[in-house]
N, C-alpha and C positions, 0 to 999 in steps of 0.2 A: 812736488808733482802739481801739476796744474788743472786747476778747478775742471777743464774738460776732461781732463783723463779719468781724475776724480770718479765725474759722473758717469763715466763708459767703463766702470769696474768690469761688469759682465755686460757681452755686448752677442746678441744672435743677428747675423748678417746673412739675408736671406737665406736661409738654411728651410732644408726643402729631408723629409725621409720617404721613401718609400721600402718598402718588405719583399717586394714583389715585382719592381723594376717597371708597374704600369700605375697603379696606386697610391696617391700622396696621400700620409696619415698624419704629415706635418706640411703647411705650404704656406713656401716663401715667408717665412718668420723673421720679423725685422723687433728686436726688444732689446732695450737698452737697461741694465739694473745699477744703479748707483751704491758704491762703496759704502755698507752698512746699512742697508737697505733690509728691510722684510719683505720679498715681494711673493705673495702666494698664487700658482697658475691652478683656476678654477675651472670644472667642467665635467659635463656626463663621462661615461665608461667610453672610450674610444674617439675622446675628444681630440688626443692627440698629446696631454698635458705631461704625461707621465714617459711619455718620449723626447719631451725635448728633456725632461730632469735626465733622464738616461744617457741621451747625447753630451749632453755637459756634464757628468759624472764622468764621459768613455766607457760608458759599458753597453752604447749604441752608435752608430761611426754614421754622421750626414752623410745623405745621399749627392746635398749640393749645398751650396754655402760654407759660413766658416764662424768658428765660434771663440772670440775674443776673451782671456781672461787679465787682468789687469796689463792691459795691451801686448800682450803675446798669444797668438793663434795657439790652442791646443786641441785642433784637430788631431791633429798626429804624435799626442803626446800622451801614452798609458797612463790608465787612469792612477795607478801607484805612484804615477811621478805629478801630479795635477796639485796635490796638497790642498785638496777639499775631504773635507767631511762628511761622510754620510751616517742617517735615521732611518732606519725600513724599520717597517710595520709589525714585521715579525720579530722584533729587537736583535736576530742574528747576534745574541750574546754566543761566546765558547761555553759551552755546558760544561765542562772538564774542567774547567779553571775557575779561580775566586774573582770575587768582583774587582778584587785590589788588581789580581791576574790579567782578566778583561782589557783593564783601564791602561797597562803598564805595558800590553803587549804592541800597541802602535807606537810608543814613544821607544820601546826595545827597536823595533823593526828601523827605528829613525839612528839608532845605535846612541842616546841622551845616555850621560852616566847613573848609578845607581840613587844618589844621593836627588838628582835633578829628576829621574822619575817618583820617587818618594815624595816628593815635593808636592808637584803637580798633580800626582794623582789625589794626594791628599786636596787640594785644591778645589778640583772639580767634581769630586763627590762632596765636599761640604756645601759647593755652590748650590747641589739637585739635594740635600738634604739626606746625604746616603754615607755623609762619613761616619757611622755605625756599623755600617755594614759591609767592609773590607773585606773580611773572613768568609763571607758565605757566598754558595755557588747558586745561580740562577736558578735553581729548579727550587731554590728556600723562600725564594722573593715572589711576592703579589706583582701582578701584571703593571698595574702604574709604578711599582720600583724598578722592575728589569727596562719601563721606558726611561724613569730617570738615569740609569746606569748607561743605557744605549747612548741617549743625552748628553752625558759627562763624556762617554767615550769618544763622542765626535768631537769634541769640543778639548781637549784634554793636551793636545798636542799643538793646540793653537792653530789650526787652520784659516786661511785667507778665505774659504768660503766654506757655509754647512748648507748641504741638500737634505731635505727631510720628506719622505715618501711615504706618504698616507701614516703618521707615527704614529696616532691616538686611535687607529679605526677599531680595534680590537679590547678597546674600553670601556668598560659601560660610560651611563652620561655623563652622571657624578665627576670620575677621574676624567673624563674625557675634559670637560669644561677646566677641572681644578689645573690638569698640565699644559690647557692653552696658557693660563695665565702665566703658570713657570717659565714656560717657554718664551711669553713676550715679556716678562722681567729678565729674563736671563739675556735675551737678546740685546734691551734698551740696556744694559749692565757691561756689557761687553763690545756694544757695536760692530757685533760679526754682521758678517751681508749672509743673507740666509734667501734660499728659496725653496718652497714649499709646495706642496701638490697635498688637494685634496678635494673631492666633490661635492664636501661639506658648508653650506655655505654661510654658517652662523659662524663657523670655526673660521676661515676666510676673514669674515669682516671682524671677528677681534683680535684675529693675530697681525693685520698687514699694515704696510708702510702702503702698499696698492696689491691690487688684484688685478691678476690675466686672465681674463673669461675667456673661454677656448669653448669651440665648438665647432666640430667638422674640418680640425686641424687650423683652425684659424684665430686671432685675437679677437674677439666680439667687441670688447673695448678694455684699454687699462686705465683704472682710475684709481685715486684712494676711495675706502669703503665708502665713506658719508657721500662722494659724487657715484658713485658706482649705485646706489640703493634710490639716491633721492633724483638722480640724472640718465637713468637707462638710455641708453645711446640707441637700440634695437626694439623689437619685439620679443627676441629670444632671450636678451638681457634680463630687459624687466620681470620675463616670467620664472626664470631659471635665481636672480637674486629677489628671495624675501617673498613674501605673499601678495600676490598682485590679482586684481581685478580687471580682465579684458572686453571690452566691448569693439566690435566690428563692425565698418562702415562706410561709406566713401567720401570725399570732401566734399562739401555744399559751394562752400566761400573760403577766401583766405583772406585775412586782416592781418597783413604786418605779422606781427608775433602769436599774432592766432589764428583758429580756424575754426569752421564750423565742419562738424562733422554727422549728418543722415544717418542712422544707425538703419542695420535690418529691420527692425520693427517699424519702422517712419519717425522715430526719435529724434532729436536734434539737438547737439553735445557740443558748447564751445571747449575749446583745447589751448590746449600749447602747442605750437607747430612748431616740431622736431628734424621729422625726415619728410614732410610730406612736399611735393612740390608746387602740383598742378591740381587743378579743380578735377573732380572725376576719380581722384589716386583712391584706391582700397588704403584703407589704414586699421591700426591696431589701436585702440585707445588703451592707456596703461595708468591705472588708478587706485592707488594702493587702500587698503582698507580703512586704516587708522585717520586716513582724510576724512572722510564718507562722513557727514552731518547727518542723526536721524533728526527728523521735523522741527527743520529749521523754519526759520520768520521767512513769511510772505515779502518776496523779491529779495533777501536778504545776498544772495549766491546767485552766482548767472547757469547754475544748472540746478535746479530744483525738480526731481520725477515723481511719479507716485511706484510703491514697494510694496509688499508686500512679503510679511514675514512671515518664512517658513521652520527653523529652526532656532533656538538660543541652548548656546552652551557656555558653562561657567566655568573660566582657567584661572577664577582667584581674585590676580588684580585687573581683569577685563571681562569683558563677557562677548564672545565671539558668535554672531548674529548672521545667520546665511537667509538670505531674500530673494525673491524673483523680482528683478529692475530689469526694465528694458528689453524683456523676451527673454533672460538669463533666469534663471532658479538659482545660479550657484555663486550669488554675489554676496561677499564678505564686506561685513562692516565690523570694526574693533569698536567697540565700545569701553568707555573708563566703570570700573565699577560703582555705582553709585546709586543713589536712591532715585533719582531723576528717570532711571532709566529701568525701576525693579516692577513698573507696571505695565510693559511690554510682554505678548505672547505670541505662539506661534497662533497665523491665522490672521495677525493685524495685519490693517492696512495704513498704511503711513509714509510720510515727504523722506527723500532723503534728497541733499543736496552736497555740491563742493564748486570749489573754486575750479577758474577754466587756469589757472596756472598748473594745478594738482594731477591736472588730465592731462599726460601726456600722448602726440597725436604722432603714432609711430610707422613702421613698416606692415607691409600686411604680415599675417601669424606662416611662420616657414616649419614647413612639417619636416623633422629631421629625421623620425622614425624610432626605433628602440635605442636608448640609451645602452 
């Protein structure tokens, strides 16, 4: 097979859904997923993300476009005969049957001999750490076991691709964290191409090869985590991945790879010039907390303001510090725990500064409405 085709494992060619024959809840989706790939599609309730997983599963049929799987179109091809995998949320075990039962029943339906599903089944519960528990029916198992059995079972009959739909939502945090990690061992162990849907976005950036930010049926941007977090391409990016700090403004000047940007209050912010073009543009400045210098050296940073702090609260190994900067009240600064910083209270008045690299200078803020 050759390195392009390779990479156009799973391939969405302007594929467009509407429900309603007036209304795109997916438009013009152009996404290409490379053979063993993790790729997870990120986004609010009615992003759209959870319809394209459906379109490629065939349990939702494009309005337009066409959806490539290892270079054969299967628009028109039942999802029983697609040979992907699926994870829902509700683990959709058969309550009637044992877990052995479960695991045996896809590779039965494939008509595999008795000896060859013995095999395999055994296989893929020792993989999810469930070869103990063959004999008992899902209603005996704790909710992160009936996901690892879900788990196994998609996986069980060796499918060319697993889709997994929201699988951990119904976990607490604990399990929720412990089967990301399964899941992306199990993945990097096996090199299935897997894609994923969730609006999780901690869970996102530790499980993905990249992430599809989706909003308003659209790609926001795909990047792997570490450019997705520290390179927000929008305004909606940066606010929707990780905790971020917005200031609003229009551009004063532009220098090459910066800009200066007037805040509301009559503030003046160099940046990083992102999306912005023209002198005059409304922009979003996007500044994440854990940047945020408190009272830094005199001219040490090219934006140094005066804050003042309103709350400190302590999560262990940080101490997370909300201030009024720049006409905001609700500006987060991370702080590392330490003693430098244990004679801080609400009510100080103090410098905070950062780098004009760290200030991203973006789109204006786009009201999307209820998620």
């Amino acid at each position: 097979m050759s390195e392009q085709q390779s990479s156009d494992y799973v391939r969405f060619i302007d594929v467009q859904k509407s429900y309603d024959g007036e209304t795109l809840v997916v438009k013009n989706l152009n996404l290409d997923i490379a053979r063993g790939e993790f790729v997870t599609m990120l986004g609010p309730s009615g992003s759209g993300k959870t319809t394209c997983l459906m379109m490629l599963a065939g349990f939702e049929t494009a309005t337009h476009g066409e959806i490539i799987l290892d270079g054969e179109s299967i628009n028109n091809v039942a999802p029983h005969h697609r040979g992907i995998g699926m994870v829902f949320q509700n683990y959709a075990l058969f309550p009637h049957m044992t877990i052995f039962e479960n695991l045996a029943f896809p590779l039965e339906v494939r008509k595999q001999s008795k000896s060859d599903i013995e095999t395999r089944v055994k296989k893929a519960l020792d993989m999810v750490r469930m070869g103990a528990f063959g004999t008992r029916r899902p209603a005996q198992l704790s909710g992160g076991q009936q996901q690892r059995v879900a788990v196994a079972r998609a996986l069980v009959f060796e499918p060319k691709l697993v889709l997994m739909d929201e699988p951990l939502g119904a976990l607490d945090k604990n399990l929720r964290e412990e089967m990301q990690y399964e899941i992306k061992h199990i993945h990097e162990n096996l090199h299935v191409t897997v894609v994923y849907v969730t609006h999780d976005q901690s869970e996102a950036l530790t499980m993905s090869n990249r992430i599809a930010v989706f909003n308003d049926g659209i790609i926001q941007q795909l990047a792997p985590p570490e450019d997705l977090y520290e390179r927000p391409d929008n305004a909606f990016v940066a606010k929707f991945i990780g905790e971020n700090n917005t200031l609003t403004g229009s551009v004063r000047e532009l220098n090459g790879e910066t800009c200066v940007v007037e805040l509301d209050n009559g503030s003046t912010i160099n940046a990083l010039r992102v999306n912005v073009a023209n002198k005059g543009d409304k922009s979003t400045l996007s500044l994440r907390p854990e940047r945020v210098t408190i009272n830094p050296e005199a001219g040490s940073l090219p934006n140094i303001v005066d804050a003042k702090v309103q709350e400190l609260i302590y999560l262990g190994d940080h101490i997370r510090t909300r201030a009024e900067v720049c006409g905001h009240d609700d500006f987060i600064i991370k702080m590392p725990n330490s003693a430098s910083h244990a004679s801080l209270n609400p009510g100080d008045s103090v410098k905070v500064g950062w780098l004009a690299e760290d200030c991203r200078a973006l789109d204006p803020p786009v009201h999307t409405g209820v998620a």
